[in-house]
C-alpha positions in Angstrom: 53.2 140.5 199.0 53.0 144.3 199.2 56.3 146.4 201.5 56.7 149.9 202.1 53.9 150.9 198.9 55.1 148.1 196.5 53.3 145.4 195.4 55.6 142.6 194.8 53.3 140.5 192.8 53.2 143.0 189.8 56.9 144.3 190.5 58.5 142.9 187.4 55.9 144.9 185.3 56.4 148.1 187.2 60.4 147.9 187.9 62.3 149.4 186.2 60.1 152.3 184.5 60.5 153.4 181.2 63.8 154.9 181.5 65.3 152.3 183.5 65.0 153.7 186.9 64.1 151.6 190.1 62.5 154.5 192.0 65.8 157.1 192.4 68.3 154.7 191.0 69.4 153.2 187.7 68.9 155.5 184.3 71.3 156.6 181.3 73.7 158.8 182.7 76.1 159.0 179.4 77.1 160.4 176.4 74.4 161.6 173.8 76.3 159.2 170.7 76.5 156.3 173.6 72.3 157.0 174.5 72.1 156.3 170.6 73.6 152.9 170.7 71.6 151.8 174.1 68.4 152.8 172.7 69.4 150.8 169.8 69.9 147.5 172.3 66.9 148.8 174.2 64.6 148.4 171.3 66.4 145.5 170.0 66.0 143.6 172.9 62.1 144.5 173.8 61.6 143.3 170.0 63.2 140.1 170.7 62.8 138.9 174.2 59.0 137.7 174.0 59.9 136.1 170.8 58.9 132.8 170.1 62.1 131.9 168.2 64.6 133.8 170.8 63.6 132.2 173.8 63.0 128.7 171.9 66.7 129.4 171.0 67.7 130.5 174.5 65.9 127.4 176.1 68.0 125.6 173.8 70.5 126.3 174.7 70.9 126.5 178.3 69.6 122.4 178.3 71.9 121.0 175.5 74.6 123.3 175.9 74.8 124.7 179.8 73.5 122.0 181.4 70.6 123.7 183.1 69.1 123.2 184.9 71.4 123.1 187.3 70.6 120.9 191.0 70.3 121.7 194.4 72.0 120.3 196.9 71.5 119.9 200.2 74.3 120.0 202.9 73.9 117.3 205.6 77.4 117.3 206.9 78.0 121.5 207.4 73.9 121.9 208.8 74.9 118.9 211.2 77.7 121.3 212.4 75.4 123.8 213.2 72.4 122.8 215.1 68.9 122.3 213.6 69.1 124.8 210.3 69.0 122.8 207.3 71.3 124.5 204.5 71.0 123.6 200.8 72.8 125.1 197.8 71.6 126.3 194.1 74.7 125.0 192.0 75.3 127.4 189.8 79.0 126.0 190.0 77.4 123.3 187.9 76.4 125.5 185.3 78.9 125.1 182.2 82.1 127.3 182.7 81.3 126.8 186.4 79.4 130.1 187.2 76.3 131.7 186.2 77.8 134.4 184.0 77.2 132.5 181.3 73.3 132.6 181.8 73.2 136.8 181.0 76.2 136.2 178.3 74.6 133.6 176.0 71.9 135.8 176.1 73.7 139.1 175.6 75.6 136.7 172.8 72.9 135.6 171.1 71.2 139.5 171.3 74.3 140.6 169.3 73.9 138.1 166.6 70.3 139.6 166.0 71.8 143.1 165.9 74.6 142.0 163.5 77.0 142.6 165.2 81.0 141.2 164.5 82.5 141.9 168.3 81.5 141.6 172.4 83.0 144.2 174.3 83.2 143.1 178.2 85.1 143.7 181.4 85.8 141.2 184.2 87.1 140.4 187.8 87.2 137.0 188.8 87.7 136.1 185.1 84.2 134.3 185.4 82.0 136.9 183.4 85.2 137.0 181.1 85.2 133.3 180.4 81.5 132.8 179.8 82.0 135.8 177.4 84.7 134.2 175.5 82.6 130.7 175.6 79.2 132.2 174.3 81.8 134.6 171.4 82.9 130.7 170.5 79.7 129.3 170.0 78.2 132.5 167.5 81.4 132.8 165.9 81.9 136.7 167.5 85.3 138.6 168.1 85.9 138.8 171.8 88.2 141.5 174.0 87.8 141.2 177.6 89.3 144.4 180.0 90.7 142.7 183.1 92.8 144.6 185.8 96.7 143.4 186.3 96.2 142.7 189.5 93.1 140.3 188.8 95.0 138.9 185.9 97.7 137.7 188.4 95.3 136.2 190.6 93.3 134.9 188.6 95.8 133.0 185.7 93.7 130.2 185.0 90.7 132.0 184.2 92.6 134.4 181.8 94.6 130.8 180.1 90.9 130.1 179.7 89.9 133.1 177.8 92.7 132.8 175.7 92.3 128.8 174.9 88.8 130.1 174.1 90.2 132.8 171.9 89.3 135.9 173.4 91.8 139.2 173.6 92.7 139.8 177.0 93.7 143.4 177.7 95.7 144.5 180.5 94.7 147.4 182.3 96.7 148.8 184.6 95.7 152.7 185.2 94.7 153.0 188.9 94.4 149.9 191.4 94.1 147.8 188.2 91.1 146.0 189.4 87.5 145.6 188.3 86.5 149.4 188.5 89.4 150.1 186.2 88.7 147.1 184.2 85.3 148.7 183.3 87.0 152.1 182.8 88.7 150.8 179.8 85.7 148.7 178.6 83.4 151.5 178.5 85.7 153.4 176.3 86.7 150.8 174.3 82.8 150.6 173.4 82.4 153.9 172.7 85.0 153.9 169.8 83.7 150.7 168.6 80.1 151.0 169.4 78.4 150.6 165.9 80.3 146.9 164.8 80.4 145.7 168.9 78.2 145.2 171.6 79.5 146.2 175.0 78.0 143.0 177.8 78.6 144.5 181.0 78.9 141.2 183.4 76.8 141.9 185.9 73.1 144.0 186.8 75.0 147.6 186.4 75.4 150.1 183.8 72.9 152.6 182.2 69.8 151.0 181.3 69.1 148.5 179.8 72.0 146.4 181.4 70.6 145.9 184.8 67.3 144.9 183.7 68.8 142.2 180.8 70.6 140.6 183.3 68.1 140.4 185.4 66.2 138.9 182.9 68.8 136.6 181.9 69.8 135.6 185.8 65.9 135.4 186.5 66.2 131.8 185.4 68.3 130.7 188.8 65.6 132.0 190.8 63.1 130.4 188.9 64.5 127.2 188.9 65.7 126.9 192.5 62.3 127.8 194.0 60.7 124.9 191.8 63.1 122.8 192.8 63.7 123.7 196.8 59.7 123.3 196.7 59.6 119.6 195.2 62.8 118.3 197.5 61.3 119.8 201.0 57.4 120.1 199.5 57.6 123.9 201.3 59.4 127.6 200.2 62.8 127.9 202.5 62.8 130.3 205.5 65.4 132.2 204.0 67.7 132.9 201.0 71.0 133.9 200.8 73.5 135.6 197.9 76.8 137.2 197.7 76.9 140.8 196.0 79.4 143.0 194.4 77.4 144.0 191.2 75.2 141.4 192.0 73.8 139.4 189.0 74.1 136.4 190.7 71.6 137.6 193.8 69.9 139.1 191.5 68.8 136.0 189.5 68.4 134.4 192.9 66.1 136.7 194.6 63.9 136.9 191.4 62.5 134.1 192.0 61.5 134.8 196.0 60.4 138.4 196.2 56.5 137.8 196.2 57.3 134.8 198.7 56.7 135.0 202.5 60.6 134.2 202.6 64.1 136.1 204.7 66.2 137.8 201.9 70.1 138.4 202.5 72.2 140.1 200.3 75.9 139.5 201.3 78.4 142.2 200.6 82.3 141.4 200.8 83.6 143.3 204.2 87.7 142.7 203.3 89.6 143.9 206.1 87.3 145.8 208.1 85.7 148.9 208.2 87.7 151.2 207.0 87.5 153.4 203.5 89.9 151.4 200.9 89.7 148.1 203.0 86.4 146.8 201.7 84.1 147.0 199.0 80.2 147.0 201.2 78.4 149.8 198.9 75.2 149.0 200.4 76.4 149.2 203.7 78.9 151.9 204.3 77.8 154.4 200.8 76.1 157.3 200.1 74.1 157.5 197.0 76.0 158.8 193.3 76.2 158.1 189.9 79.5 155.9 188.2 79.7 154.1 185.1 76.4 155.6 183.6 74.1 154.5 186.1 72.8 156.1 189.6 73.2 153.8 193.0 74.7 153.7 196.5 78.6 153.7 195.6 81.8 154.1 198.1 83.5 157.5 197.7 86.6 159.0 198.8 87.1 162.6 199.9 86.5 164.6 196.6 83.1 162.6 196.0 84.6 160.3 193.3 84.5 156.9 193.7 86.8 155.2 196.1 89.5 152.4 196.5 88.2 149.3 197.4 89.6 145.8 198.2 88.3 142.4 199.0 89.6 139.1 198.6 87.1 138.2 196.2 87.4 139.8 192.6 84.4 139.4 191.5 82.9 141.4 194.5 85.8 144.7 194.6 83.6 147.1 193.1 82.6 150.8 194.7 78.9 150.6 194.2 76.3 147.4 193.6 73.3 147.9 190.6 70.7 149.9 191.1 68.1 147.2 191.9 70.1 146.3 195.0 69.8 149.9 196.3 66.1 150.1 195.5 65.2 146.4 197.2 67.6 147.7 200.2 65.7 150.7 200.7 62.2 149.1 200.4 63.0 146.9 203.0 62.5 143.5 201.0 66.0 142.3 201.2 68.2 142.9 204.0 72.0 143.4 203.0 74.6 142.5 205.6 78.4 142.0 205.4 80.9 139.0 205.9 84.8 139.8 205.8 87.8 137.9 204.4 88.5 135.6 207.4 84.6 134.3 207.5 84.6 133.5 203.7 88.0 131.8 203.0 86.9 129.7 206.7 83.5 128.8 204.8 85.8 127.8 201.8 87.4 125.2 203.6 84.6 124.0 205.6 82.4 123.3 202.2 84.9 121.9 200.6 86.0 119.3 203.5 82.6 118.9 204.4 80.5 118.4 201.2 83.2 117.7 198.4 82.1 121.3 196.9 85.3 123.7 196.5 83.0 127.0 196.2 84.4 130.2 194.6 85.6 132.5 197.2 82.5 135.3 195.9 80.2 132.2 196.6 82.0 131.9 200.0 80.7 135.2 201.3 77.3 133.9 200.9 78.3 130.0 202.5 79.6 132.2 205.6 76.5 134.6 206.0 74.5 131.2 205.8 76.4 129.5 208.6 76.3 132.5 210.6 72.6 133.0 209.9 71.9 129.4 210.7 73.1 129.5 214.8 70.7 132.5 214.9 67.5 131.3 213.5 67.7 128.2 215.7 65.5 125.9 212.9 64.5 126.2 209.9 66.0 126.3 206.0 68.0 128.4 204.1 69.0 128.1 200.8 72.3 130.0 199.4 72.8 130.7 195.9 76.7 129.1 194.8 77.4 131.3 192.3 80.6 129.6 191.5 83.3 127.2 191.8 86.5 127.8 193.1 89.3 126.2 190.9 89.8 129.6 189.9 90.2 130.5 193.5 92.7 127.5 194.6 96.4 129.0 194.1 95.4 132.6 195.1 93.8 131.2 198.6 96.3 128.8 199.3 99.3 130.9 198.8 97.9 133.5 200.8 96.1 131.5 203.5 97.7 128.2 203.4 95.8 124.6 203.5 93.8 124.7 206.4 
């Protein structure tokens, strides 16, 4: 499939270039002692990843320790509610941990072990990236600190009890709106004291390069699997494919595996409140283009160019700018990013989980809603929505907030 001068077929050869950009976005935009360090994970990780013994290792350990691959399942009760579109779901809830952070951290995890390192460095929001952290620091016997905003932390206690159980550090940070933009704040710095004994896995496809491409790599695996799978239940590719995005890692993964496919794309971003600066976090949608936490992309700003509040109900999605992959594919045309507020995803919440027996995270939910929404337009067809999580994390927040519906 060739769109807008880019052949699709050889795009994983060609994207990103040699200094991590996907056409204008991405790159190294940091310190010359940091560009020493990612080099060093750079060249580590080219030496290892077409390695017989690393992937060996890798497959490994995603089928006796993850439980990949992980099923898809298809929603007869909640398509049955909306006319002839037939909706099915990559369970990446299913995945051990119950999200698909821990396909990029084992990886990341098990890259630090062949660099010698002693610690992982990471930040999180919905205590998901945070957890699978902790988990893959267990299993190579690594040191673990994990950066969360207070405000996540309160929302999101059983994830941080997790991470703890798991025996991670869990550091408060609580300088600005103490979310996941701060939480990263700290992280990076932390890394850059600690650099030459610790590895710094950013959770998601954002960051100087190499980051956005690793986790690519590492999340490639959902796309891979669901389209092998969606193929052999239904014998054909679905008509479309859906993903939430904040950083987006777990679109990302997703969409790897459909972007030489004659095949709808739909990134999801979380909309909040509404339209207005500080009351959601839709990079894609409402930014301009500019260059946070190392790497260049479309990122929300406030008056004085710097990048601004945002809010969503979702953690894992309340971030001012998406990775730089996203803003490339958005700008070529091959995927279409859209937006779904609060009221639409913790409504999807509810209907999956009374519908199907699936409590999705509330990220995941963004995607769930877009889907149903999607579905009364097409009229027939398939789509198939990537579930990046489950929701346990989710269930005290939403219903003291929004009540049992």
């Amino acid at each position: 499939m060739k769109m807008n001068g880019i052949d699709f077929e050889t795009y994983f050869k060609n994207y990103p270039d040699e200094k991590g950009f996907y056409g204008n976005y991405g790159g190294a935009y940091i310190s010359d002692e940091l560009r020493k360090a990612m080099e060093e994970i750079t060249e580590s990780y080219f030496t290892i990843c077409k390695s017989r013994r690393f992937i060996s290792e890798l497959r490994r350990i995603r089928k006796e320790f993850q439980g990949r691959p992980t099923p898809i399942s298809y929603l007869e009760r909640l398509s049955g509610t909306l006319g002839n579109v037939q909706l099915y779901v990559k369970r990446e809830d299913l995945n051990h941990t119950g999200a698909h952070k821990l396909n990029h951290c084992m990886g990341e995890a098990l890259l630090a072990k062949y660099m010698g390192k002693k610690k992982v460095i990471a930040e999180t929001g919905a205590g998901q990236h945070g957890v699978a952290l902790a988990t893959a620091a267990a299993y190579f016997g690594l040191e673990c600190d994990i950066y969360m905003g207070a405000v996540d932390i309160k929302k999101q206690a059983p994830n941080v009890a997790r991470m703890k159980i798991l025996g991670a550090n869990v550091i408060e940070v609580t300088e600005g709106l103490a979310t996941l933009k701060e939480a990263v704040d700290a992280a990076f710095a932390a890394y850059a004291r600690e650099y030459k004994d610790s590895i710094y896995c950013i959770g998601s496809v954002v960051g100087p390069h190499p980051f956005p491409m690793m986790v690519r790599d590492f999340q490639s695996i959902v796309g891979i699997e669901a389209r092998e799978q969606f193929v052999g239940m239904t014998g054909e590719l679905p008509d479309a494919v859906v993903a939430c995005v904040g950083g987006g890692s777990n679109s990302m993964g997703m969409f790897s595996g459909f972007l030489n496919d004659p095949v709808d794309i739909y990134g999801v971003e979380p909309l909040g409140r509404g339209t207005m600066l500080g009351d959601h976090a839709a990079s894609l949608q409402y930014g301009t283009e500019g260059i946070m936490h190392g790497f260049n992309s479309i990122m929300l700003k406030d008056e004085n160019g710097d990048p601004a509040p945002v809010y969503s109900v979702a953690s894992g999605l309340d971030y001012p700018s998406s990775g730089p992959e996203h803003a490339f594919l958005r700008d070529s045309g091959r995927v279409k990013y859209d937006v779904v507020d609060d009221e639409a995803a913790v409504d999807a919440f509810f209907k999956l989980s009374r519908l199907e027996g699936i409590i999705p995270a509330i990220e995941s939910s963004h995607a769930v809603a877009y889907a149903m929404q999607l579905a009364k337009k097409m009229g027939k067809g398939s789509i198939l929505i990537c579930l990046s999580g489950r929701g346990d994390k989710d269930m005290d927040y939403i219903i003291e907030r929004y009540g049992i519906r």
